[in-house]
N, C-alpha and C positions, 0 to 999 in steps of 0.2 A: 610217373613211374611209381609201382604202389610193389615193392618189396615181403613178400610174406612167404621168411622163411620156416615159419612156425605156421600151425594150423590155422586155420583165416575163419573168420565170422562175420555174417552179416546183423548182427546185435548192434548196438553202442554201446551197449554193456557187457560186452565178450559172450562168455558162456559163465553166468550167473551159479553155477552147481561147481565147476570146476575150481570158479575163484574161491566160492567157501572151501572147499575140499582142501586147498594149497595154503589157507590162509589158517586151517585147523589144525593143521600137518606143521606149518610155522612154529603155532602156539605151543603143541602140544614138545615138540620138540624142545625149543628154549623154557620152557617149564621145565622138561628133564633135567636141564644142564642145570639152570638156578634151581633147584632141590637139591643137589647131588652137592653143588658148593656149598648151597648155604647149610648144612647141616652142623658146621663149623662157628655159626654165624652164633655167640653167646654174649662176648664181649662188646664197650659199646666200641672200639678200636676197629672190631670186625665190620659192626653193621656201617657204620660211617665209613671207614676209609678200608676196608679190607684188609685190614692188618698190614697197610702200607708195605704191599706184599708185591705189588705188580712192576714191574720195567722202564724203563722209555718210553721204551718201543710200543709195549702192550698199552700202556698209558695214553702214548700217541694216540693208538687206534681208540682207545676208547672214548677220547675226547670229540677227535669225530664225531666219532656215533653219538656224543653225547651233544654237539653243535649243531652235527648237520641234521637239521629238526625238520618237521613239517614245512615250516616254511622255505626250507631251503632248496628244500625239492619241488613240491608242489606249488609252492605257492612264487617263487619265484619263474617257475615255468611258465605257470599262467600267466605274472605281469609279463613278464620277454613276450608270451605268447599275442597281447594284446597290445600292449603300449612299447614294445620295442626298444629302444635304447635307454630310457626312463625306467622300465620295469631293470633291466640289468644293474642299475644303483643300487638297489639291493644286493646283488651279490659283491658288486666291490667294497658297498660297506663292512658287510660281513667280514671279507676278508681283512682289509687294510686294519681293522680292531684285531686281530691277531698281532702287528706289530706293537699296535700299545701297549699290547699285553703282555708280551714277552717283553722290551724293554722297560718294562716299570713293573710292574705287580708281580709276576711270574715266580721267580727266585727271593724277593725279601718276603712273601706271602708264605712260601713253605720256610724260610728259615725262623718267621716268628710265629707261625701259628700251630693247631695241633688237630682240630675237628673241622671249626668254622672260620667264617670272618671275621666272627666277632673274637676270634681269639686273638687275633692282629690288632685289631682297635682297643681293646681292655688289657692291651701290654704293656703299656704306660698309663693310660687314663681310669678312669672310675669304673667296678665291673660292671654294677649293677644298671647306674643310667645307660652306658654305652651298649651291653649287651640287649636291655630291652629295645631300647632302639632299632638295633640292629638285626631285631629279630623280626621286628614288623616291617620295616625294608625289607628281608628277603620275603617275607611272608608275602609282598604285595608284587618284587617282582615272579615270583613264581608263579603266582596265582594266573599274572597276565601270560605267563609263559605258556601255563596249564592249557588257560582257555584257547590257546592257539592251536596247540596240537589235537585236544578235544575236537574242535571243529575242523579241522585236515582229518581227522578219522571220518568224520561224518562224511563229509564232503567224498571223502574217497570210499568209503563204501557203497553210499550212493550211488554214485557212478558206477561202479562194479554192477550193483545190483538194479539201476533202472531205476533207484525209487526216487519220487518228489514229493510223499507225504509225510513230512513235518514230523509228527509221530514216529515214523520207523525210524526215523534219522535222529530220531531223540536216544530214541530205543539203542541205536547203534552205539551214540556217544556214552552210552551210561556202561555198556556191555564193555568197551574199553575202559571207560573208569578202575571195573569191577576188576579185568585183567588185570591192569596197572599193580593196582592195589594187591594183589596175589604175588606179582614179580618179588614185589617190593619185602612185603613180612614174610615172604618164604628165604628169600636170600640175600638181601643186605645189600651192599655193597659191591662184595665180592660176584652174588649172581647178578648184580645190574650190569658190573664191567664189563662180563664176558658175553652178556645178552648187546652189550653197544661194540664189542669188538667184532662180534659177529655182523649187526646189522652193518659195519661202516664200510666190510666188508664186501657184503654182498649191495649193498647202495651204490658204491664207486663202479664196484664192476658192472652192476644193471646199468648203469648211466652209460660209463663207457662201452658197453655193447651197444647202446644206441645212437651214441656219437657215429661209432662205425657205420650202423647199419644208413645212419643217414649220409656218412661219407660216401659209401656206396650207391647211392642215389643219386647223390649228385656228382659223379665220379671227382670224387675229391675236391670238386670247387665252390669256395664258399661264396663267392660269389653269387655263384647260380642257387645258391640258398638264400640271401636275403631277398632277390628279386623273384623269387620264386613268392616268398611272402608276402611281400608288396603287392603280387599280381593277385594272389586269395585273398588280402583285406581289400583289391579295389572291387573284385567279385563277385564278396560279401557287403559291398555297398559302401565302403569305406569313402569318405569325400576325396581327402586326401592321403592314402595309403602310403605315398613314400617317406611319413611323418614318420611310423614304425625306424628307418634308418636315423632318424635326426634328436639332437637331445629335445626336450620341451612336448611333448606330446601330450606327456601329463601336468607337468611341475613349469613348463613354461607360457601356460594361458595369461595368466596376468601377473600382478605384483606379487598377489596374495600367494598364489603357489610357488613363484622363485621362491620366498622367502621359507614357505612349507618345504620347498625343498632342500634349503640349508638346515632348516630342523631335522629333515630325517637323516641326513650328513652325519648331523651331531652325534645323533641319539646312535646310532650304528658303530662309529668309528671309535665312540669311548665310552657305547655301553658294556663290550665283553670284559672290558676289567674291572665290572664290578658288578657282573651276573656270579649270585653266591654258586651255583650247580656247577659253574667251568672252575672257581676258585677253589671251592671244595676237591676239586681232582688232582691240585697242587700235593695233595695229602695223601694222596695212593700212592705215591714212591718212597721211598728208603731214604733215598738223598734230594738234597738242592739241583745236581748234578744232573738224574736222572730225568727232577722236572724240567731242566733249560732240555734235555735230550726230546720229553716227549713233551712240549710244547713248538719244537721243532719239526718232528713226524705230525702235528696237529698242519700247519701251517701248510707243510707238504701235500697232503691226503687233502685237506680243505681247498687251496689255492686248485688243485686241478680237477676238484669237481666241481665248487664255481665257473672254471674255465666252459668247463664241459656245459652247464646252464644255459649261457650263451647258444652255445649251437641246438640244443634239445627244444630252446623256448622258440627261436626262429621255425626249424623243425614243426615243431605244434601249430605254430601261426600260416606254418604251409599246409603239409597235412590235415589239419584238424579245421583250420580255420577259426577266425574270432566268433561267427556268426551259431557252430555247433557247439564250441565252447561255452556261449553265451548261456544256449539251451538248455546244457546239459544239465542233470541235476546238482553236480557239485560243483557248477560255474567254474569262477576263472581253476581254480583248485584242481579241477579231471584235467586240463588241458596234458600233463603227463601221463596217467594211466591211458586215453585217447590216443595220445598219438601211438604208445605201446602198443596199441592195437591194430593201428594203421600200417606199421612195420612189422610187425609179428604174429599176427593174430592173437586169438583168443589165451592163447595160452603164454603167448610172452604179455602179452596184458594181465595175468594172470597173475604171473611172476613178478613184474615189476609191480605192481599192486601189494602184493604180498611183502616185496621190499619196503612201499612206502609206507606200509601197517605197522613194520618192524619198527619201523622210524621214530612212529610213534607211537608204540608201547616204550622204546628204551629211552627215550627225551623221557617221557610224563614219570617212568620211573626212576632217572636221574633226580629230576626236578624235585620227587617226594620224599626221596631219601633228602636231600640237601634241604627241605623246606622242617621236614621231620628234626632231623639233629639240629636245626635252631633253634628248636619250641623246644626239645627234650632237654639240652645241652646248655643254650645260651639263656632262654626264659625259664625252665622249670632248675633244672639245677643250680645253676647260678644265680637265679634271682630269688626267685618261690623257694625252694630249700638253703638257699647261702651257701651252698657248696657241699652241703653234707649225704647228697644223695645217693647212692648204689648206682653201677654200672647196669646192675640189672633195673631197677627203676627207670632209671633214662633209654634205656633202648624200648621195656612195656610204656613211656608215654610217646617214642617217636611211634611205636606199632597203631597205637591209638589216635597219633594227628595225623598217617598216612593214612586212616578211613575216611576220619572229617576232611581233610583237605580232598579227598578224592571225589567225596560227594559234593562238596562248592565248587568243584572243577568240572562236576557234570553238569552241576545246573547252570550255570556262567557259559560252560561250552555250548549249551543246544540256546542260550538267547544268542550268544554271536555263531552261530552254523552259518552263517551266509555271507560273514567277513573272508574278503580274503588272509590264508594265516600270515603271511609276507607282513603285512601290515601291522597285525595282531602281534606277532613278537616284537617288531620294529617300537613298540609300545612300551613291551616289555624293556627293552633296551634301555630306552626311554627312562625308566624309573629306575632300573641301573646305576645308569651315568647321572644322574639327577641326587638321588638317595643315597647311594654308596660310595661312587668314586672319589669324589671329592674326602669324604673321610679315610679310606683306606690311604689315599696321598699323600695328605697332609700327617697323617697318623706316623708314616713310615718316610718322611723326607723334612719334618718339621719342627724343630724340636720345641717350642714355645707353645704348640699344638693342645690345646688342651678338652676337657672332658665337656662345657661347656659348647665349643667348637663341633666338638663331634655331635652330640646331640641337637642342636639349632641346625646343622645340617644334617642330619640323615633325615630329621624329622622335616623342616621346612623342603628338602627336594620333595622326600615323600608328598605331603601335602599337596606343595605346589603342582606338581604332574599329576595328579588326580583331580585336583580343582580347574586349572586350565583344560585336560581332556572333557571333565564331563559338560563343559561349557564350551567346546569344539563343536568341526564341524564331522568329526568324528564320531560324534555321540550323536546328533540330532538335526534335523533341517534339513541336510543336503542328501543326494543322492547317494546310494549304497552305506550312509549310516546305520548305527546301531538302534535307533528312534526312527526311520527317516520317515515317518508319516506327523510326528513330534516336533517342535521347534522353539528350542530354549538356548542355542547357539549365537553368544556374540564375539566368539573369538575365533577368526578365518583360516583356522588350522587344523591337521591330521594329525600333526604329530607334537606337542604339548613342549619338546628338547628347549627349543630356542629361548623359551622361558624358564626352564624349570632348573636346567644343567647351572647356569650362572648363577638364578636364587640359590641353590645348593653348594656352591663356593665363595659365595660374597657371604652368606649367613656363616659357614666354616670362618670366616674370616674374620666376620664381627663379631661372633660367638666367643672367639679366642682374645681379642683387645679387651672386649667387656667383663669376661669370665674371670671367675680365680683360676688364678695357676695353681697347678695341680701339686708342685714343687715336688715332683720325680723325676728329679736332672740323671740322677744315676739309670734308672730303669732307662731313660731316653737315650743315653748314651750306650747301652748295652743292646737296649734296640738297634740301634745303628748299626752298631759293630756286627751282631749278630745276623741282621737282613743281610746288611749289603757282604760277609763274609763266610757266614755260616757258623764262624766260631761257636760254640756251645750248645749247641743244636744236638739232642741227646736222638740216638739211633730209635728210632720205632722199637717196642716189644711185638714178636712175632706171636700171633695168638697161637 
């Protein structure tokens, strides 16, 4: 039963003229709005947190927009779409790190800090080791953030447009770069929120329209939709297709993957508290109050669009099948804009396209404000100047590391354009929970904690999760690596967690026995008081 209540096409690419047409109309639009805010945008208060001006509620929605990334659309559909019950760990990871994150970081993160993260960990400890530190952690995981999204653009333009020359697809990811970087130095903060409340917006509900449309299909029974899948991957030549319903399909062939896939467990479930871009959003509220509010509405709006993932990734694996997915130009990544088309035609492929473009222009412009205000804020001000720098200074060097960062983000994006992004942020995660969480914990639960501690861990997670990945089999040897024609791979792994998370709190660990004490009993103590109460916590100035 092939449902098209929207205009139908016989392309794989919809109607190529229509998509730019709606995808121009997008831009041009959300550029109004971020001009029109940001003209406000002088202060560094503005550009960084928007004059911790926004709600909940609005908060809520913005975090969405600011989580639910590339990968969570795209690149989770496609695994549902191919590996079936394997690929959907991804979305419970996602999820289930929302509770981390509200029970531990959430509320003592806005009640100690003020820009970044690093202004949590240099509230008792050393400014200057711990902030430079902490500035290369965020710098690294962004950058893997960056290149995720970079690549779900390519990938999904592609698609749209039919093309598999390398080149154009270069051309695409550089053209969103260039966006990005517009969003960003025309409106801060304040225009990134409202361009991610808008996209989370219109994401949930594109998703949810196809939820329906595929309820309708199978009049209501989900059933009749996983077996539906099973019958397109046996097909498509599948050996054993009923694997798609069973866990291991991917992560259960041998020892090496169980264990791969308790690493990407890790790397998921305790990477969100300690991605700086979600931490940074603590800071767009007023009160503590309003962040438990809109980290609440985050959890809500997220928990039922992963929901929704499930059925849309099945969906694709019926509809669309592994075998045209495989084809396509933006492999497993089109399997959503694809099936939009099988359901809708041209033009609701069109639409939901347009959505997952919004996705990522507002993710990479999250990500560059948040990578910006550490290099401006925590490395140049703080370190480079010792604190004497101008408000206007600090926002003209973030304006100038959100060019640079945008250009290492295009070029990083077009060498991995062929990664699925699922994977690519799972990475990210990865150096998260590796690099920073263990210091934001101990920082804010520890009181012996010291500056020592922090820096042997932010730095040896860092390290470690880059040393172990680039000697994965992620990086090189195996198939659908970032080398795979390459082979320098002696460690049987995708995802770097299972090593890198532990070096990153046993170093936290040994760094603080070994270390001098900082002997800041008072400040430690007023942290306390302060996280876990809010006491003294001065009201934001409204720009």
């Amino acid at each position: 039963m092939n449902i098209n209540f929207l205009a139908a096409s016989d392309s794989d690419a919809g109607n190529p003229v229509l998509n730019i047409i709606i995808f121009v109309a997008f831009i041009v639009i959300t550029m109004t709005i971020v001009t029109r805010v940001g003209k406000k945008t002088t202060q560094a208060g503005d550009f960084y947190t928007g004059g911790a001006s926004f709600s909940g509620t609005q908060n809520g929605l913005a975090i969405a927009g600011d989580y639910l990334s590339a990968a969570s659309f795209l690149g989770i559909v496609g695994s549902v779409a191919l590996t079936g019950y394997d690929g959907f760990l991804y979305s419970i990871g996602f999820f289930v790190a929302w509770v981390v994150a509200l029970l531990l970081v959430a509320e003592p993160l806005r009640n100690t800090g003020k820009f970044t993260m690093a202004d949590v960990l240099s509230f008792r400890l050393k400014q200057r080791p711990v902030r430079l530190a902490a500035s290369f952690a965020t710098l690294g995981v962004t950058l893997f953030y960056l290149i995720a999204q970079m690549a779900g653009a390519g990938a999904l333009v592609s698609t749209l447009l039919d093309v598999h020359e390398k080149g154009v697809q270069a051309l695409i990811i550089a053209i969103v770069g260039a966006v990005m970087i517009a969003y960003v130095l025309i409106g801060g903060m304040k225009g990134t929120t409202y361009v991610q409340m808008i996209k989370a917006v219109l994401l949930i509900a594109g998703v949810f329209i196809m939820v329906v449309l595929v309820a309708i299909a199978v009049k209501g029974n989900f059933s009749e939709l996983l077996q539906n899948a099973v019958d397109k991957h046996a097909a498509d030549g599948a050996e054993n297709a009923s694997a798609i319903l069973d866990p291991g399909m991917k992560y259960g062939v041998d020892t090496a993957h169980k264990i791969d896939f308790i690493s990407l467990g890790l790397a998921l479930c305790l990477g969100v508290s300690g991605l700086p871009h979600v931490l940074m959003r603590f800071y767009t509220v007023p009160t503590a109050k309003e962040a438990r509010k809109s980290v609440v509405w985050a959890i809500i709006l997220i928990g039922a669009f992963y929901l929704m993932t499930l059925v849309v990734g099945y969906a694709a694996a019926w509809k669309v099948g592994p075998e045209r997915i495989g084809d396509s130009a933006g492999g497993a990544n089109s399997a959503a804009p694809l099936l939009a088309l099988e359901l809708g035609g041209s033009i609701f492929m069109a639409l939901i396209s347009a959505v997952a473009f919004a996705t990522v222009l507002a993710v990479v412009a999250g990500l560059a404000i948040t990578a910006s205000a550490s290099v401006a804020h925590d490395l140049y001000h703080s370190v480079v100047r010792k604190g004497q720098s101008t408000e206007e200074e600090q926002v003209r060097v973030s304006k100038i590391t959100v060019v640079v960062l945008g250009v290492i983000s295009v070029v990083l994006g077009i060498l991995a354009m062929d990664q699925n992004v699922a994977f690519l942020v799972s990475l990210a995660f990865c150096v998260a929970a590796s690099a920073n969480l263990p210091t934001i914990l101990f920082s804010l639960y520890w009181k012996k904690f010291n500056t020592t501690g922090a820096v042997w861990s932010t730095y040896g997670g860092l390290i470690s999760a880059l040393v172990v990945l680039v000697f994965s089999d992620a990086v090189s040897g195996a198939k659908g690596a970032m080398f795979e024609n390459s082979d320098w791979s002696f460690i049987p792994l995708t995802n770097p967690a299972i090593i890198s998370i532990p070096i990153g709190f046993a170093l936290a660990i040994l760094g603080t026995y070994l270390g001098k004490p900082d002997h800041k009993e008072a400040l430690a103590a007023e942290m306390e008081v302060r996280s876990l109460t809010g006491v003294g916590v001065e009201a934001p100035v409204d720009h």
